[in-house]
Structure formats: C-alpha cells, structure tokens
C-alpha positions in Angstrom: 1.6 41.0 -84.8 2.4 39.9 -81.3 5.5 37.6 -80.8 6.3 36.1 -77.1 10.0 34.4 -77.1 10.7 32.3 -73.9 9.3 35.2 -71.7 9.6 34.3 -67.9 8.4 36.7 -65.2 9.1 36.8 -61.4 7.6 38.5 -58.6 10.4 37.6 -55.6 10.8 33.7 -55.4 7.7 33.5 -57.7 7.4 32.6 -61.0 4.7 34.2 -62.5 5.0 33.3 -66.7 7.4 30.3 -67.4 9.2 30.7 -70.9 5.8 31.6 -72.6 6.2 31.1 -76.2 3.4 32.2 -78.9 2.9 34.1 -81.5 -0.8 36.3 -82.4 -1.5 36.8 -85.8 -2.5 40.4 -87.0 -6.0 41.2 -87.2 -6.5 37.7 -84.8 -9.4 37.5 -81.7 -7.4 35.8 -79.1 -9.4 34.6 -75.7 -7.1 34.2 -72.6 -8.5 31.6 -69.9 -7.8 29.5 -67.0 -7.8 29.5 -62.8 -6.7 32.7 -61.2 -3.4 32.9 -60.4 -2.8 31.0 -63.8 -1.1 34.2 -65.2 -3.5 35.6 -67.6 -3.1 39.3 -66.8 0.4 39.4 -66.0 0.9 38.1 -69.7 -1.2 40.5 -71.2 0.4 43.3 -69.1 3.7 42.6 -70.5 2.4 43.7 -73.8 2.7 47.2 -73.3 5.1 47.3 -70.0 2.8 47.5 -67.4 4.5 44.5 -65.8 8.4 44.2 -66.9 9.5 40.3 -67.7 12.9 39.1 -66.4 13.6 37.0 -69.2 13.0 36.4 -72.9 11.7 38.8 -75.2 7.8 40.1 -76.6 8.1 41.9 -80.2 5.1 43.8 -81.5 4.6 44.7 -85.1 8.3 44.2 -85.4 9.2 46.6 -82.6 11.2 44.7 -79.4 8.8 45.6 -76.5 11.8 46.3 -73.7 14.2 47.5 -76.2 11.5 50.5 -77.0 13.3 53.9 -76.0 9.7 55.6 -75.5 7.0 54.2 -73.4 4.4 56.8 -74.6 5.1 56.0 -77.8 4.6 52.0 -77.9 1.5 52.4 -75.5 -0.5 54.6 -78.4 -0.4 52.1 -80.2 -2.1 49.3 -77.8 -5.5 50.2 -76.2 -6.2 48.5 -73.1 -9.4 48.0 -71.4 -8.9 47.6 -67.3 -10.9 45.7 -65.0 -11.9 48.5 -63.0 -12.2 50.8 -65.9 -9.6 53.4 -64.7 -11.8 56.3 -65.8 -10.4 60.1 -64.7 -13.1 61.1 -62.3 -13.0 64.8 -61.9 -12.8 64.4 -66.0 -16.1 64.4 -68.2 -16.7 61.3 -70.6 -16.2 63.3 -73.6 -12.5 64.9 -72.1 -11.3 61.0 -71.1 -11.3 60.6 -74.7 -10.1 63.9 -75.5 -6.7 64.1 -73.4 -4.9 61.2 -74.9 -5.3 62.1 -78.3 -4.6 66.0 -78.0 -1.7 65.4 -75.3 0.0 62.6 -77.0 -0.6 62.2 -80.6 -0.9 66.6 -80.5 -4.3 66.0 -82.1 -6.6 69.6 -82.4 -9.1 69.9 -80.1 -11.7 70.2 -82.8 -10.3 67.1 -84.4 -10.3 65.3 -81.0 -13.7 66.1 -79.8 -15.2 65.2 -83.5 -13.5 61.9 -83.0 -14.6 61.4 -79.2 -18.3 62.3 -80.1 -18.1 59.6 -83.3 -16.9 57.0 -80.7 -19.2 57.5 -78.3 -22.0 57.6 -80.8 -20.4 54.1 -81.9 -20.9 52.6 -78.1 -24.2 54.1 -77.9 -23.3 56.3 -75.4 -23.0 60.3 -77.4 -25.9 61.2 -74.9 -23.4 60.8 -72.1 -21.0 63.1 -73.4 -21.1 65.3 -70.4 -21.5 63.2 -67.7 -18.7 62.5 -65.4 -17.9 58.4 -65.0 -19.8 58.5 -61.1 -23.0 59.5 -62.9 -22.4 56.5 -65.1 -23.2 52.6 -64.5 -20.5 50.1 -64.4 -21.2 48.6 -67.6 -21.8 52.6 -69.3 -18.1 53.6 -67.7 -16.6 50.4 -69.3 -17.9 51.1 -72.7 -16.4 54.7 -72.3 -13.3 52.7 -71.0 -13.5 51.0 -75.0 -14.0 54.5 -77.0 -11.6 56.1 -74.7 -8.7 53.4 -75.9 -10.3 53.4 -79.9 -9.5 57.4 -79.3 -6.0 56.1 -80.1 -6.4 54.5 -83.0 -4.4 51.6 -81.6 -3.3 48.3 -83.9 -3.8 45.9 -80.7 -6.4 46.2 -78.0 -6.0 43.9 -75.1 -9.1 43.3 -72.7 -8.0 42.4 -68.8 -11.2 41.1 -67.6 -13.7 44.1 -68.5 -16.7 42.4 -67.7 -16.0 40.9 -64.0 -16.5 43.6 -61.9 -19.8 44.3 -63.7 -23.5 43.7 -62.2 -24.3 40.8 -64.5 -27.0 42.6 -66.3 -24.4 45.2 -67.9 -21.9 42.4 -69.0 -23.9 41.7 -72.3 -24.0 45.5 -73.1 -19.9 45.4 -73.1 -19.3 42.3 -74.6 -21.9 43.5 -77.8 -19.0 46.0 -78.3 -16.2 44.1 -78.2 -17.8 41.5 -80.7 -18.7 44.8 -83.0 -14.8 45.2 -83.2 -14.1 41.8 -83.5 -15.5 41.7 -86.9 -13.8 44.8 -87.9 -10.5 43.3 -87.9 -8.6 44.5 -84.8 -6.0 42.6 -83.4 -7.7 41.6 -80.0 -6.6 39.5 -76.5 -9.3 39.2 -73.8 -8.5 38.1 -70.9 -12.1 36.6 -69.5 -14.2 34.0 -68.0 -17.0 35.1 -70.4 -16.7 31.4 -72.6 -19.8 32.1 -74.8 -17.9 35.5 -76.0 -15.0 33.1 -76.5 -17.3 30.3 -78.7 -18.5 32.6 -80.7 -16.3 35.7 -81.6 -12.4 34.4 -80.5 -10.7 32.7 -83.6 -8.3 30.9 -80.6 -8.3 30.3 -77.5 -5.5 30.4 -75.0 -5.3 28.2 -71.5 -3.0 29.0 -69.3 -1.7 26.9 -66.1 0.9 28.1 -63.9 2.4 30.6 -66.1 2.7 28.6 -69.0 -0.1 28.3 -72.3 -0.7 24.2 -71.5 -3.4 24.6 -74.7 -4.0 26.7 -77.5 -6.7 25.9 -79.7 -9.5 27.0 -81.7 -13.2 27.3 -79.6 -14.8 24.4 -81.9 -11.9 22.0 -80.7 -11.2 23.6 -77.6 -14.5 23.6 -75.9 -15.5 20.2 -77.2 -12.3 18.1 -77.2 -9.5 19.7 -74.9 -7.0 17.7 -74.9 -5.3 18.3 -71.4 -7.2 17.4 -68.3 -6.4 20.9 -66.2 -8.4 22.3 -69.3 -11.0 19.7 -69.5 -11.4 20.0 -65.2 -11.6 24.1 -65.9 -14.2 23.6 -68.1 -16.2 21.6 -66.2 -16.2 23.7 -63.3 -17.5 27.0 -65.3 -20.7 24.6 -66.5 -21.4 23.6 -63.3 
C-alpha cells in the first residue's frame, strides 16, 4: 500500500529522514516509536505532502506521491488525525465533517450529513452534533478529529500522536476507537508513545533513530527481544 524508496529529508543543514526504506502492507496497523526528534512525524507527513522530501521517492497504492499533479486529490484519500486536532472552530461538529466531503468529493448535503451523523453515532459522539469543538473535551474533539477524516472514506489513515496532548483520562476513550478500526481492516500508521495500543492492536512496529527505521518488528518480538540497544534503552525508559 505504502512504498518508501531511499527517502531523505532536510530542513537547512539537517537531516531529518536518512534514505528511509519500507514498505506497509494494505490493510496493515503500523506503530511508529522512538525519542523525539527521531523523525516519526516528519515520515508520516511525507505521506500525503505535508512535509516535501528532497530525495528518493514514497508511492501509494501505486500512485508516486511527488509526481501527483493534484494535491486535493491524493489527500482524499489519506485521513490524518493531528496532534492538536485541527478542528474549524467557528464550524459545528456535524459541518467539520460535512465540508470535506460536499466541497471535495461534491457529495449532497443530504448524503453528507446522513454520513457525518452515522460517524459520529460510530465514535459515540451523535449527541454532539451541534456543538462547536470549544464546547467539547480534548479527548471528545479528537474523536470528532477521527469521524471528520473517516468522512472521506480514505484507504490510509495516519495517526501523528493523537493522544499526547490529551488529559490522561480521555486517552483511553481515543485509543478505543482507533482499535475499533483496526480490526476493520484499514491501512493504519500511528505515530505514539501509547506502547500498550501498540502490544495489542499494531501488527508491526516501527523504531526510528535519527531519521532512519534502526528496527522493525512485530510487538511479540519487538517488546520482548529488541534487538538493537537504542531500542532496548527506549524501552526501558517508558517502563520506568
């Protein structure tokens, strides 16, 4: 589904990704971890252009990334779920999910509104319909954040860290939705420090060093016998 080929990134003298190479298989839950500054989100934001790379190339479901002609185009098909949920303000809940869908994909009205109720209804959150995101929690606004990208019907949704600017009580309430569509099928890359999400719902994890993937693996083996030190270091620091 996802195919990175020697991608290298640079902000100024910096080298932010160093010819990442990896592939994500369709329908695969892929966890993203390591130190900050390890490159994480920049990789993830490559995905759908939010960062540009300065070398190699990222091909999704056959389609070369930085060769696309249409930005709008490739980004309807990847739902991504910000850190600071990135919510329209002076919008209600129920028009975030509207606008996308009747703006970009020329979706009725009627047939975006049944839609954004049914996705709301699936985050538990249909009785919010009319709220605006300042009346809402941190953890209600990132579930929104979830339906509002779903509203796409996207093949790919990557996760930058949706649960770490959240009041730790609200993380679970997230992360109970983005397990719900990990057993649907979707294609899925969080990027997050949340390792029991990662144990239990990713099929591989990802560590990242540096701008470079030092260990891929799958949770059994990766939380029990990394094989690098950086890694096995990392991991000791979230236990403690």
């Amino acid at each position: 589904m996802i195919q990175f080929n020697n991608v290298s990134k640079w902000y100024g003298r910096y080298q932010a990704l160093c010819d990442v190479t990896a592939t994500v298989s369709r329908g695969e839950v892929l966890v993203v971890c390591g130190p900050s500054g390890s490159g994480k989100s920049t990789l993830i934001r490559t995905i759908n252009r939010l960062e540009p790379i300065q070398g190699g190339s990222i091909v999704v479901d056959g389609q070369d990334v930085h060769a696309c002609k249409s930005i709008d185009d490739l980004r309807s098909h990847i739902g991504f779920v910000f850190q600071q949920f990135n919510l329209f303000p002076h919008m209600s809940v129920l028009d975030n999910l509207m606008m996308a869908p009747v703006l970009l994909k020329r979706n009725s009205k009627a047939a975006a509104r049944e839609k954004a109720v049914s996705l709301l209804e699936r985050v538990g959150l249909d009785h919010k319909a009319g709220a605006f995101p300042g009346q809402l929690s941190g953890g209600q606004q990132q579930r929104v954040a979830i339906a509002r990208a779903l509203a796409m019907d996207p093949k790919i949704m990557l996760f930058d860290e949706p649960t770490s600017a959240l009041d730790p009580e609200m993380v679970n309430e997230v992360l109970l939705v983005m397990k719900s569509l990990a057993t649907e099928g979707m294609t899925m890359i969080c990027v997050t420090h949340e390792m029991n999400f990662a144990r239990d719902v990713a099929d591989r994890v990802w560590f990242m060093d540096a701008g470079a993937i030092v260990e891929q693996a799958p949770p059994s083996e990766f939380f029990t016998s990394a094989k690098t030190e950086r890694a096995r270091k990392f991991l000791s620091d979230i236990r403690h």
